[in-house]
KETOR-391359 format. One record per atom (N, C-alpha, C): x, y, z. Coordinates in steps of 0.05 Angstrom, whole numbers, padded with zeros to 5 digits, always signed. Each point is the difference from the previous one (the first is absolute). Layout:
N
XYZ/...
END
This chain:
339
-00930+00454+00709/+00024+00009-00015/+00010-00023-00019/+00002+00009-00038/+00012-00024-00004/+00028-00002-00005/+00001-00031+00000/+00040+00001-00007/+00006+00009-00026/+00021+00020+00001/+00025+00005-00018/+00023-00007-00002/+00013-00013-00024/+00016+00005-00007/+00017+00005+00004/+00028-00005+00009/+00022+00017+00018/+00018+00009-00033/+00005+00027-00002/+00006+00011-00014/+00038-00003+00002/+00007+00009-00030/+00025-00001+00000/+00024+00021+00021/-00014+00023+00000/+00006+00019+00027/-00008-00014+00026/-00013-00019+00005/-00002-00011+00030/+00021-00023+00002/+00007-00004-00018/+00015-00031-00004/+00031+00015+00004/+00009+00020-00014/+00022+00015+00007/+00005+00000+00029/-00029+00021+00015/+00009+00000+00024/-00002-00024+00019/-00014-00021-00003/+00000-00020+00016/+00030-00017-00006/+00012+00003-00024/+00023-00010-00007/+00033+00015+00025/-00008+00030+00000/+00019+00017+00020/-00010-00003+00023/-00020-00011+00008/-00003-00001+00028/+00011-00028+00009/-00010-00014-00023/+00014-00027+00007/+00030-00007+00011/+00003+00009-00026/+00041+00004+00005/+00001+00013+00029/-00016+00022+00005/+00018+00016+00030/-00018-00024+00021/-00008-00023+00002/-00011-00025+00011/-00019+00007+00022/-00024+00016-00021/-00022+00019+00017/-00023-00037-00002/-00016+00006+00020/-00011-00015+00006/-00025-00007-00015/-00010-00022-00007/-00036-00001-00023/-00006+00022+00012/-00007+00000+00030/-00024+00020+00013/+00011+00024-00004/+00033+00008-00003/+00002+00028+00002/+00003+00012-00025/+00003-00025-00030/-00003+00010-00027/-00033+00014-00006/-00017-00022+00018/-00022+00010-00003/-00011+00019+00001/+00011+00010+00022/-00008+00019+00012/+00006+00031-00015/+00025-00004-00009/+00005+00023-00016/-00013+00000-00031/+00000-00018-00008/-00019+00000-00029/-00034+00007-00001/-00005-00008+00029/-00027-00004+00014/-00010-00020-00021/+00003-00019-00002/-00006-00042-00006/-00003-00013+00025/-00011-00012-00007/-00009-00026+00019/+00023-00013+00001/+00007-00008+00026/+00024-00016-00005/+00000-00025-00005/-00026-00011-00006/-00003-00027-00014/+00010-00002-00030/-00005+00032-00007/+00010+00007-00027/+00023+00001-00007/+00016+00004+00024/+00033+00003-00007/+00007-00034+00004/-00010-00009+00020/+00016-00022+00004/-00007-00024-00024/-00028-00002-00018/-00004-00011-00031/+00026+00009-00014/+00003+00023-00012/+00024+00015-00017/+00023-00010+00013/+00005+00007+00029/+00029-00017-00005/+00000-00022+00002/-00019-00016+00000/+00000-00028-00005/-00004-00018-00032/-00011+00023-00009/-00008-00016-00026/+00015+00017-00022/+00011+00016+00005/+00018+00015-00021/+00025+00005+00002/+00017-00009+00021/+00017+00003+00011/+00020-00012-00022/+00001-00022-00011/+00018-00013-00021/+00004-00042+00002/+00011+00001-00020/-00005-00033-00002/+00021-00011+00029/+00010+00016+00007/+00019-00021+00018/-00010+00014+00030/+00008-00020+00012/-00012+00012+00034/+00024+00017+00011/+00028+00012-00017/+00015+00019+00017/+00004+00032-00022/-00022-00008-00016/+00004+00027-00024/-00015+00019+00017/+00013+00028-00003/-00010+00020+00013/-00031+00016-00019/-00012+00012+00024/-00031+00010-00013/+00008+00025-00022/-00004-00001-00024/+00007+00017-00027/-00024+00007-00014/-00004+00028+00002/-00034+00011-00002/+00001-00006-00037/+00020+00008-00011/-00006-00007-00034/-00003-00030-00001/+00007-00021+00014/+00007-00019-00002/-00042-00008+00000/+00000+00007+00034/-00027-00010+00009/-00025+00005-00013/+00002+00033-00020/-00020-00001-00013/-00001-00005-00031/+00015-00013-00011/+00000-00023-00014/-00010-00029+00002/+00001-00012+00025/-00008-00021+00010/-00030+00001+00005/-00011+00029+00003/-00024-00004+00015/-00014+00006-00018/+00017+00013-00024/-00008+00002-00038/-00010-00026-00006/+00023-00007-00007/+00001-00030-00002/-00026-00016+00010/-00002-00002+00024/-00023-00021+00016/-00031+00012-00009/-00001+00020-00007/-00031+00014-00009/-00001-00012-00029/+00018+00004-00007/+00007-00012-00037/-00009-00032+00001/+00010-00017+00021/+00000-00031+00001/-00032+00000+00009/-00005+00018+00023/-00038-00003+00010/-00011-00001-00026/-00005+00023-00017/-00018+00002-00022/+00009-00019-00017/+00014-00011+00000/-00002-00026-00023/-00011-00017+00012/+00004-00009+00027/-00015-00024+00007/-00027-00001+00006/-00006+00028-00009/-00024-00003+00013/-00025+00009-00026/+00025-00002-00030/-00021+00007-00015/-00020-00025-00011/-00021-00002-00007/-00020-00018-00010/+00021-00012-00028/+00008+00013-00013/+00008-00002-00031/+00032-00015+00011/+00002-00020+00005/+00024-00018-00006/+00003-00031+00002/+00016-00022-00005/-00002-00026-00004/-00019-00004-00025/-00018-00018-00001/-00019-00014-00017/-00014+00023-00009/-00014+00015+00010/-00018+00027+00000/+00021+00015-00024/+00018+00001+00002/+00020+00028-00012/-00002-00022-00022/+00012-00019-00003/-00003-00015-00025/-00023+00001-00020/-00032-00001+00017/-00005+00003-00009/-00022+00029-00015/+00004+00019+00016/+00001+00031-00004/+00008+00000-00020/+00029+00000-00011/+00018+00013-00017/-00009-00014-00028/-00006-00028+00003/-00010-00019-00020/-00025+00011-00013/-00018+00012+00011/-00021+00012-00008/+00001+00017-00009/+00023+00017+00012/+00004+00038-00014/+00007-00003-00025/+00024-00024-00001/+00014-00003-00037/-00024-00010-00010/-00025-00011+00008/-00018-00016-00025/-00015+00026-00001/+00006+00043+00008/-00015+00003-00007/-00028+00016+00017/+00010-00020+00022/-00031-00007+00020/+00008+00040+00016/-00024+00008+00000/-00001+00026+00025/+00000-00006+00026/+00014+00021+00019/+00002-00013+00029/-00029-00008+00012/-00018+00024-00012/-00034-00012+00015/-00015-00038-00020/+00020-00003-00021/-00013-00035-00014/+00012-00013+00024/+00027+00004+00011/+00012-00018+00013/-00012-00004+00024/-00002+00027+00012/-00010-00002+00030/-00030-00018+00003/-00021+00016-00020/-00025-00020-00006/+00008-00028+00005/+00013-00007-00019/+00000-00026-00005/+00016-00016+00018/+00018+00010+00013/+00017-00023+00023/-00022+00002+00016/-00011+00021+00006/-00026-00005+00023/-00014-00031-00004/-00013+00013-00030/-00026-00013-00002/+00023-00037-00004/+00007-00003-00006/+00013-00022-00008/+00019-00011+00026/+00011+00009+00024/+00020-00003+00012/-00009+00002+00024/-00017+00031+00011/-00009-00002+00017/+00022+00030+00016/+00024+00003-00018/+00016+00017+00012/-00002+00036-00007/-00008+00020+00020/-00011+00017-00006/+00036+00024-00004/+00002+00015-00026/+00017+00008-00007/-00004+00022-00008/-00005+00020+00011/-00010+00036-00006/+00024+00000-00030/-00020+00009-00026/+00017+00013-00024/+00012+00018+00006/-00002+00018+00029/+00024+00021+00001/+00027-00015+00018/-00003-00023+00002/+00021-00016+00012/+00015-00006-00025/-00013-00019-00014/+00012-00005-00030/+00013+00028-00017/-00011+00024+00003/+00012+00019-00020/+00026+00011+00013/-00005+00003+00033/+00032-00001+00020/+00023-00020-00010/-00015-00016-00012/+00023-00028-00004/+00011+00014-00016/-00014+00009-00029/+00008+00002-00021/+00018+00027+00005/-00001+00021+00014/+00014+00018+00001/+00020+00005+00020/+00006-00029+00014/+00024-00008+00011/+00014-00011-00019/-00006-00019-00016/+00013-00018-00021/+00016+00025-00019/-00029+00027-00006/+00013+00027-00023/+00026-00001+00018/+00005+00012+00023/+00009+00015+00013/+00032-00022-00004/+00007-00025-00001/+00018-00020+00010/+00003-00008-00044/-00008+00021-00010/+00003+00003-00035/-00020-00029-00013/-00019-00011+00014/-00011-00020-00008/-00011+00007-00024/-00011-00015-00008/-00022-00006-00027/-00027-00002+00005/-00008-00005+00028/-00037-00004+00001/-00013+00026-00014/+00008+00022+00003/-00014+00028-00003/-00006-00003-00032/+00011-00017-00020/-00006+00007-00021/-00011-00020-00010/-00015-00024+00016/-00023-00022+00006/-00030+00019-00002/+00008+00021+00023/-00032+00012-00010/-00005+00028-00019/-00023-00010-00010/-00008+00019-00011/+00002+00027-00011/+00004+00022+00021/+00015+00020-00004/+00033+00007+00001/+00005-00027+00012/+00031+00010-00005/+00009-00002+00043/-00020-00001+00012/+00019+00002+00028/-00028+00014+00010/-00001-00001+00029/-00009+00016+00007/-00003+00029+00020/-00016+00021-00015/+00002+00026+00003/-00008+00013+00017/+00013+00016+00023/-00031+00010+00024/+00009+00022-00019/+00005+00011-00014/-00001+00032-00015/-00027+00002-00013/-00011-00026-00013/-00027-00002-00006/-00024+00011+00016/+00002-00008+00016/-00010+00007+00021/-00003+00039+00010/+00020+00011-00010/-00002+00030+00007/-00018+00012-00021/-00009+00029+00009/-00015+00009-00024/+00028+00021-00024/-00013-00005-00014/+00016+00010-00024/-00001+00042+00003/+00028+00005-00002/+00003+00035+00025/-00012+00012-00035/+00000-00011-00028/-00005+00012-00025/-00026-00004+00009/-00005-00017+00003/-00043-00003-00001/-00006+00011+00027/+00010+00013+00017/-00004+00014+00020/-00001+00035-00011/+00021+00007-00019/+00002+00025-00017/-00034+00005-00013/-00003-00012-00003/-00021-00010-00020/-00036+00000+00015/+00006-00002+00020/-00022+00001+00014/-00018+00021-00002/+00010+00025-00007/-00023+00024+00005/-00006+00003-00037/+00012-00015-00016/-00016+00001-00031/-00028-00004+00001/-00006+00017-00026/-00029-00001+00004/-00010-00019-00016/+00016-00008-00024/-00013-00024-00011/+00011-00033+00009/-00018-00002+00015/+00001-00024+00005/-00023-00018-00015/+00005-00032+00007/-00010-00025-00026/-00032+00001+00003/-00009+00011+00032/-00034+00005-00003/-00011+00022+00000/+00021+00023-00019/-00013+00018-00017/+00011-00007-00027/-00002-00013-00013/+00005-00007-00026/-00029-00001-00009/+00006+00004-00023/-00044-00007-00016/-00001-00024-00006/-00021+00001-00001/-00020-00033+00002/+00004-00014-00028/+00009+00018-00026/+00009-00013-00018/+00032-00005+00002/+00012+00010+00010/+00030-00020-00005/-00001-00025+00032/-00016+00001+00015/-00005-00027+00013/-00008-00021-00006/-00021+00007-00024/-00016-00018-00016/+00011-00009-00022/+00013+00014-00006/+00020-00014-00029/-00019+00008-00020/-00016+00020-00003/-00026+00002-00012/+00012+00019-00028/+00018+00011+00005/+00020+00012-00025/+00023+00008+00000/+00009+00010-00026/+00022-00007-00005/+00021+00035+00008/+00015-00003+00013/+00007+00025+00002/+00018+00006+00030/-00002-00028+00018/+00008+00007+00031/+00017-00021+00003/+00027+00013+00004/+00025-00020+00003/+00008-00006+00023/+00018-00022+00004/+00012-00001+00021/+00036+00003-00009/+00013+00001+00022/+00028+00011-00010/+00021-00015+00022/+00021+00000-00006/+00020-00025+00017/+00035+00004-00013/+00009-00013+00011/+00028+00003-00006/+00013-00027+00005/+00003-00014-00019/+00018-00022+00003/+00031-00004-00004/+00015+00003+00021/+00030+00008+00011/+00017-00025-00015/+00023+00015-00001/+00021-00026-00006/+00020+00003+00029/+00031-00008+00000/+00013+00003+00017/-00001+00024+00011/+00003+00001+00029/+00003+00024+00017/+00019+00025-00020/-00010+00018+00002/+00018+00016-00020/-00005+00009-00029/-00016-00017-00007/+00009+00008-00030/-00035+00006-00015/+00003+00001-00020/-00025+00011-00018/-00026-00016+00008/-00031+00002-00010/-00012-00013+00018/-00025-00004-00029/-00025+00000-00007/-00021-00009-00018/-00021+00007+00020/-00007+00022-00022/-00035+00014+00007/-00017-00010-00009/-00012-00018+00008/-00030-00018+00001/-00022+00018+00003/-00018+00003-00027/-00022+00012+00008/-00024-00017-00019/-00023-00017+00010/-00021+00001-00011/-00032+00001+00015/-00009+00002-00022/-00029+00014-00009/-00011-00032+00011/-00022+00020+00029/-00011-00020+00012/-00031-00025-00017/-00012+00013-00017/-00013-00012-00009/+00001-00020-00022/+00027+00003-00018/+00014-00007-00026/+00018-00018+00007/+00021+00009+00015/+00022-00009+00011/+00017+00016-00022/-00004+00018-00013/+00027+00000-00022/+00020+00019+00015/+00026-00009-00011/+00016+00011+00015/+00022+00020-00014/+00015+00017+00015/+00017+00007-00007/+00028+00006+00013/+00015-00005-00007/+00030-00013+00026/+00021+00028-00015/+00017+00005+00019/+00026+00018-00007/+00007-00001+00015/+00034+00007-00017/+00022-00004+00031/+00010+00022+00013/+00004-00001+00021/+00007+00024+00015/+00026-00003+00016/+00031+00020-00009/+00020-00007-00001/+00000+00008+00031/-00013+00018+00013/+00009+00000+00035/-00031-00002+00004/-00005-00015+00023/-00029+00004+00014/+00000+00025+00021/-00007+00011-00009/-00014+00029+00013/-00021+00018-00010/-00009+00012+00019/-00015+00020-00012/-00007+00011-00026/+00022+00013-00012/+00001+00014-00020/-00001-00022-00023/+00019-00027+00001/-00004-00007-00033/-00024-00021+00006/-00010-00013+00020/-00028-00010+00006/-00020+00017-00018/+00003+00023+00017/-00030+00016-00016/+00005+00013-00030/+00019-00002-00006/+00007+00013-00029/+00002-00027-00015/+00003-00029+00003/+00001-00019-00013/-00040-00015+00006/-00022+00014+00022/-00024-00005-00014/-00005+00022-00015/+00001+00029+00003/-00013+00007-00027/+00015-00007-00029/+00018-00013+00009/+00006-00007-00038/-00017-00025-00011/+00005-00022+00019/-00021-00020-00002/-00022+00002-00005/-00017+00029+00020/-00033-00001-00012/-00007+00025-00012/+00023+00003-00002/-00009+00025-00031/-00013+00000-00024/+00003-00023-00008/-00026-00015-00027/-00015+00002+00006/-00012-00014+00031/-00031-00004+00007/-00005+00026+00019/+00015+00016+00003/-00011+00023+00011/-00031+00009+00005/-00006-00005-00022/-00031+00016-00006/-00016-00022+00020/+00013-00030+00004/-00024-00013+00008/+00011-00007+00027/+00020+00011+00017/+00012+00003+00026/-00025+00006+00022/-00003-00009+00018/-00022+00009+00023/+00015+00009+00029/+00007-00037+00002/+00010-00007+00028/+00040-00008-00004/+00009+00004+00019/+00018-00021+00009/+00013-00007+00028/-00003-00029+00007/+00005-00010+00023/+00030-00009+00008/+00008+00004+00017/+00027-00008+00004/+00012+00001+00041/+00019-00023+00001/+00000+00002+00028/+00017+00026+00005/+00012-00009+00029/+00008+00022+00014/+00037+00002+00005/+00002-00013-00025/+00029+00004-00008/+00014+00027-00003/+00028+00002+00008/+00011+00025+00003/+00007+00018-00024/-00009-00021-00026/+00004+00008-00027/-00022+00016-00006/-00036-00006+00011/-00019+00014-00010/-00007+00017+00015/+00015+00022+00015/+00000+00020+00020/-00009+00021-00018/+00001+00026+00011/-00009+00027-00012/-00021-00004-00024/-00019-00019+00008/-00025-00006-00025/-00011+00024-00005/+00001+00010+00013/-00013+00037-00005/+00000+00009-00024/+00033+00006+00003/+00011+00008-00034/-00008-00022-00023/+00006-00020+00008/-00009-00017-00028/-00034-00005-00004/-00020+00004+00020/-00026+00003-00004/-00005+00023-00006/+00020+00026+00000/-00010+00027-00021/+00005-00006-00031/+00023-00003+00000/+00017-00009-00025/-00021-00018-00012/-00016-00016+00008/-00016-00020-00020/-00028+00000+00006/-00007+00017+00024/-00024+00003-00002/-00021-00014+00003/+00011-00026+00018/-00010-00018+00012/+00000-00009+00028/-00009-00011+00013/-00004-00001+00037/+00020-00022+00001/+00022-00004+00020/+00015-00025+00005/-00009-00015+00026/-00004-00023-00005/-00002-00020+00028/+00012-00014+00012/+00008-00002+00028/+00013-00013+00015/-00012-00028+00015/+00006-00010-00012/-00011-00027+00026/+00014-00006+00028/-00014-00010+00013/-00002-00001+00031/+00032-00012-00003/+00015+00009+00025/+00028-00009+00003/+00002-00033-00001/+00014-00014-00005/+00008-00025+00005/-00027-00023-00017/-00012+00008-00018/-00023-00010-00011/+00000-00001-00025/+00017-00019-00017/+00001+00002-00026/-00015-00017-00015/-00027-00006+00011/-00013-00018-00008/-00024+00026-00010/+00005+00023+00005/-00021+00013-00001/+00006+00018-00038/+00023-00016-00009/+00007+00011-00025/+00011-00023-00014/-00014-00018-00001/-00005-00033-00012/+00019-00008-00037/-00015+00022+00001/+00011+00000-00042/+00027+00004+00009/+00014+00027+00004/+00025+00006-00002/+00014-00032+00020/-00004+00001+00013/+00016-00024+00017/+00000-00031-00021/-00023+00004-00011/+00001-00023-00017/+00024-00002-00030/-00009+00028-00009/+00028+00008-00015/+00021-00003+00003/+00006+00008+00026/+00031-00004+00004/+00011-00024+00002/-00016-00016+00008/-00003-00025-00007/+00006-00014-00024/-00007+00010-00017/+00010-00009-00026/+00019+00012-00016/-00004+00023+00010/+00027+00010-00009/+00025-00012+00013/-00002-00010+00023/+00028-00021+00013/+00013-00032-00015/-00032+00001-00017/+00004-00027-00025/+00031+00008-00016/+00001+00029-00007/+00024+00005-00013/+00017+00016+00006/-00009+00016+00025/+00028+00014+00012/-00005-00019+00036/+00021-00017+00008/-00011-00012+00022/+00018+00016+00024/-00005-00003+00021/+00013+00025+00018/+00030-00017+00011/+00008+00026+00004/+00031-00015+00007/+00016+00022-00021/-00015+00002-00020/+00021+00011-00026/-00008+00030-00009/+00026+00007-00007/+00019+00026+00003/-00032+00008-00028/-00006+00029+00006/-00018+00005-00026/+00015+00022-00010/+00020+00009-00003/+00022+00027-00009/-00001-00013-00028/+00013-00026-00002/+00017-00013-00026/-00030-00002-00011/-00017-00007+00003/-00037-00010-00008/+00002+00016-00038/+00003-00009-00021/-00003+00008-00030/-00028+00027-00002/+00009+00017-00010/-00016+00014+00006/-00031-00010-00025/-00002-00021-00009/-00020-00003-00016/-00020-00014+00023/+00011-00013+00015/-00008-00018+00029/-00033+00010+00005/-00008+00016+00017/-00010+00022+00006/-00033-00006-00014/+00012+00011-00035/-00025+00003-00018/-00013-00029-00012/+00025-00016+00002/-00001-00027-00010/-00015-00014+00033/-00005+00000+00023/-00011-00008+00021/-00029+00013-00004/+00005+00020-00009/-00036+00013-00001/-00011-00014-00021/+00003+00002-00021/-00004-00016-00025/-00016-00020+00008/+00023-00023+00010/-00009-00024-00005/-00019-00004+00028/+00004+00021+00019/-00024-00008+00013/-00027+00007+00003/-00001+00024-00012/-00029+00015-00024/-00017-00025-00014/+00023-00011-00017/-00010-00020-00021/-00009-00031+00012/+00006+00003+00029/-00004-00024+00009/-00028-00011+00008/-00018-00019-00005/-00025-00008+00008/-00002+00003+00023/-00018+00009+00016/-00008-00014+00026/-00019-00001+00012/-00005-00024+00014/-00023-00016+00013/-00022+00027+00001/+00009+00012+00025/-00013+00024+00006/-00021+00012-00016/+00019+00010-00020/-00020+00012-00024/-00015-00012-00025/-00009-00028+00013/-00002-00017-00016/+00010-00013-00031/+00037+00003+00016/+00022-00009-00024/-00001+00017-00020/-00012+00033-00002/+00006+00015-00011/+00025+00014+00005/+00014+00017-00014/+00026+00009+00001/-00002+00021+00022/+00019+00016+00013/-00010+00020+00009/-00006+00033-00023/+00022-00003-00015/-00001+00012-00032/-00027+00000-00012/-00012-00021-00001/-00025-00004-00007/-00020+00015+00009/+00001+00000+00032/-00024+00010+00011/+00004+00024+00007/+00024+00016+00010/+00006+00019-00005/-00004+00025-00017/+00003-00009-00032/-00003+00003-00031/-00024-00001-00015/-00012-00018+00016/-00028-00015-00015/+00009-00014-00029/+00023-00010+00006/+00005-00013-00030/+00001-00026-00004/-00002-00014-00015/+00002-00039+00000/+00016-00005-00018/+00019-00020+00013/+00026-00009-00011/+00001-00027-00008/+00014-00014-00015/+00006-00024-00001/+00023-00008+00000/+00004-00019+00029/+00014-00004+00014/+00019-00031-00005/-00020-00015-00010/+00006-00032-00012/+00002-00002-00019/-00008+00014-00017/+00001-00007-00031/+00018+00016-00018/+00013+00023+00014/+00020+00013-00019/+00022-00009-00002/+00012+00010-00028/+00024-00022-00004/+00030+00025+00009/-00006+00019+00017/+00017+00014+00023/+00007-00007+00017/-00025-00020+00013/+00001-00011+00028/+00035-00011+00008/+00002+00006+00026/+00032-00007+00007/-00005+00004+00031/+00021-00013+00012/+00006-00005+00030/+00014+00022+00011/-00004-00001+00035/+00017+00032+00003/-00005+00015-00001/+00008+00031-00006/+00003+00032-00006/-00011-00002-00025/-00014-00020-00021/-00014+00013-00026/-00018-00012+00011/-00021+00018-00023/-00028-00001+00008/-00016-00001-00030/-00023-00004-00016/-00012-00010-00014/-00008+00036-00008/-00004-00004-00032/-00013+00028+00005/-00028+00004-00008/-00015+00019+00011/-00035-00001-00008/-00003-00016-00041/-00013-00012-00005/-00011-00007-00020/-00010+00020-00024/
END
């Protein structure tokens, strides 16, 4: 049998039995406790002076208290150690660099889920470590599966029925699609490009939902309609009812595997650059509405490595531009125009 706990209802009654000056053995007996158990409690909770009477709110505070004082003394993370934990988190360092390394260097073995406890005692007491790492604090919500990419499960297009040409990058015609958010609340930027080109086309979308999601891509690929195949996109609550918008355009939509955004590389990379000029934190309602066309623009027109420093415009288009030598050229939202 193991030990419990003497609860705030046992502490009551061992407190009224007391007063009527019932005996350890005969409190015990009625609570059914060990009477080793009663005679600890009124010994160790009783109060700071040796004539204060036994007070059950009093005693389980105290015995609050003494569980609160165990776990500190007995955590690894304090003195010299905590000094130097915390010194590592501000340079940066992740709880698994730290733990590695006091090992390998010290000899002292420090589980990273000891270190991330630190850090979310420190959240909890309004500290600052949580925003030392990486993501911001750490999450067991990460950890759950996503209940949208659970909705999502019985779709039939999933990323390994996609064709072998929009895997391959082999032409031009199979997008990927994304949504780059501003503050909680407010309007958001529809990221969509063409996996083989990279060219892109961005619009803003004044609520994220359903309806202006899918009515803000067919305006975007309404030009290239004719050369539309594929499009890939995760399992966000914005790209729901693909049904209707794969009639409407007459193309198959793809979902990638929940929690895997490495499996739609371009778009993630985009948004990426698109954070060069809208960076997160900020409100996108007020955003100029030229914003938008002037972000596609200049990032169409931009060289890159990838495509061997061709534009994406370029390869897209099949057109060749000159990019250095026009006397248009300018920094920013302008862009040079074909020759």
């Amino acid at each position: 049998m193991t030990y419990q706990q003497l609860t705030l209802d046992e502490r009551y009654r061992i407190q009224a039995l007391h007063q009527q000056r019932f005996t350890q053995g005969a409190i015990a007996r009625e609570i059914e406790r060990h009477p080793s158990t009663i005679s600890r409690e009124l010994h160790r909770n009783k109060g700071s002076w040796f004539a204060d009477p036994y007070m059950a709110q009093r005693a389980a505070k105290i015995a609050g208290q003494r569980r609160i004082d165990k776990g500190l003394l007995s955590r690894k993370i304090q003195g010299d150690v905590k000094v130097l934990v915390e010194q590592k988190l501000r340079l940066s360092w992740s709880p698994e660099q730290i733990s590695g390394r006091v090992q390998l260097e010290l000899g002292l073995r420090i589980s990273h889920e000891t270190i991330y406890q630190h850090v979310l005692r420190d959240c909890q007491q309004r500290g600052v470590l949580r925003y030392c790492l990486r993501f911001g604090g750490y999450k067991h919500s990460r950890f759950k599966k996503s209940t949208m990419a659970l909705r999502t499960l019985k779709r039939k297009n999933w990323l390994d029925q996609r064709p072998k040409e929009a895997n391959e990058r082999s032409e031009i015609g199979h997008w990927e699609r994304d949504c780059v958010l501003g503050t909680r609340g407010t309007s958001a930027l529809l990221t969509i490009i063409d996996r083989r080109t990279r060219y892109t086309r961005i619009r803003r979308v004044r609520k994220l939902n359903v309806e202006h999601v899918a009515k803000a891509t067919i305006e975007a690929l309404e030009p290239h309609r004719r050369v539309t195949k594929t499009m890939t996109n995760d399992n966000g609550i914005e790209f729901q009812r693909d049904a209707i918008l794969q009639k409407t355009m007459g193309i198959p939509i793809f979902f990638c595997d929940p929690a895997s955004p490495w499996q739609r590389g371009s778009i993630e990379n985009l948004n990426g650059l698109v954070r060069q000029y809208v960076p997160k934190g900020r409100s996108l309602d007020d955003l100029p509405e030229w914003v938008p066309a002037a972000l596609e623009e200049t990032l169409n027109f931009r060289p890159r490595k990838t495509l061997g420093y061709k534009t994406p415009h370029e390869m897209f288009f099949g057109e060749t531009m000159l990019l250095t030598s026009s006397p248009l050229l300018r920094f920013g939202f302008e862009f040079s125009r074909p020759s």
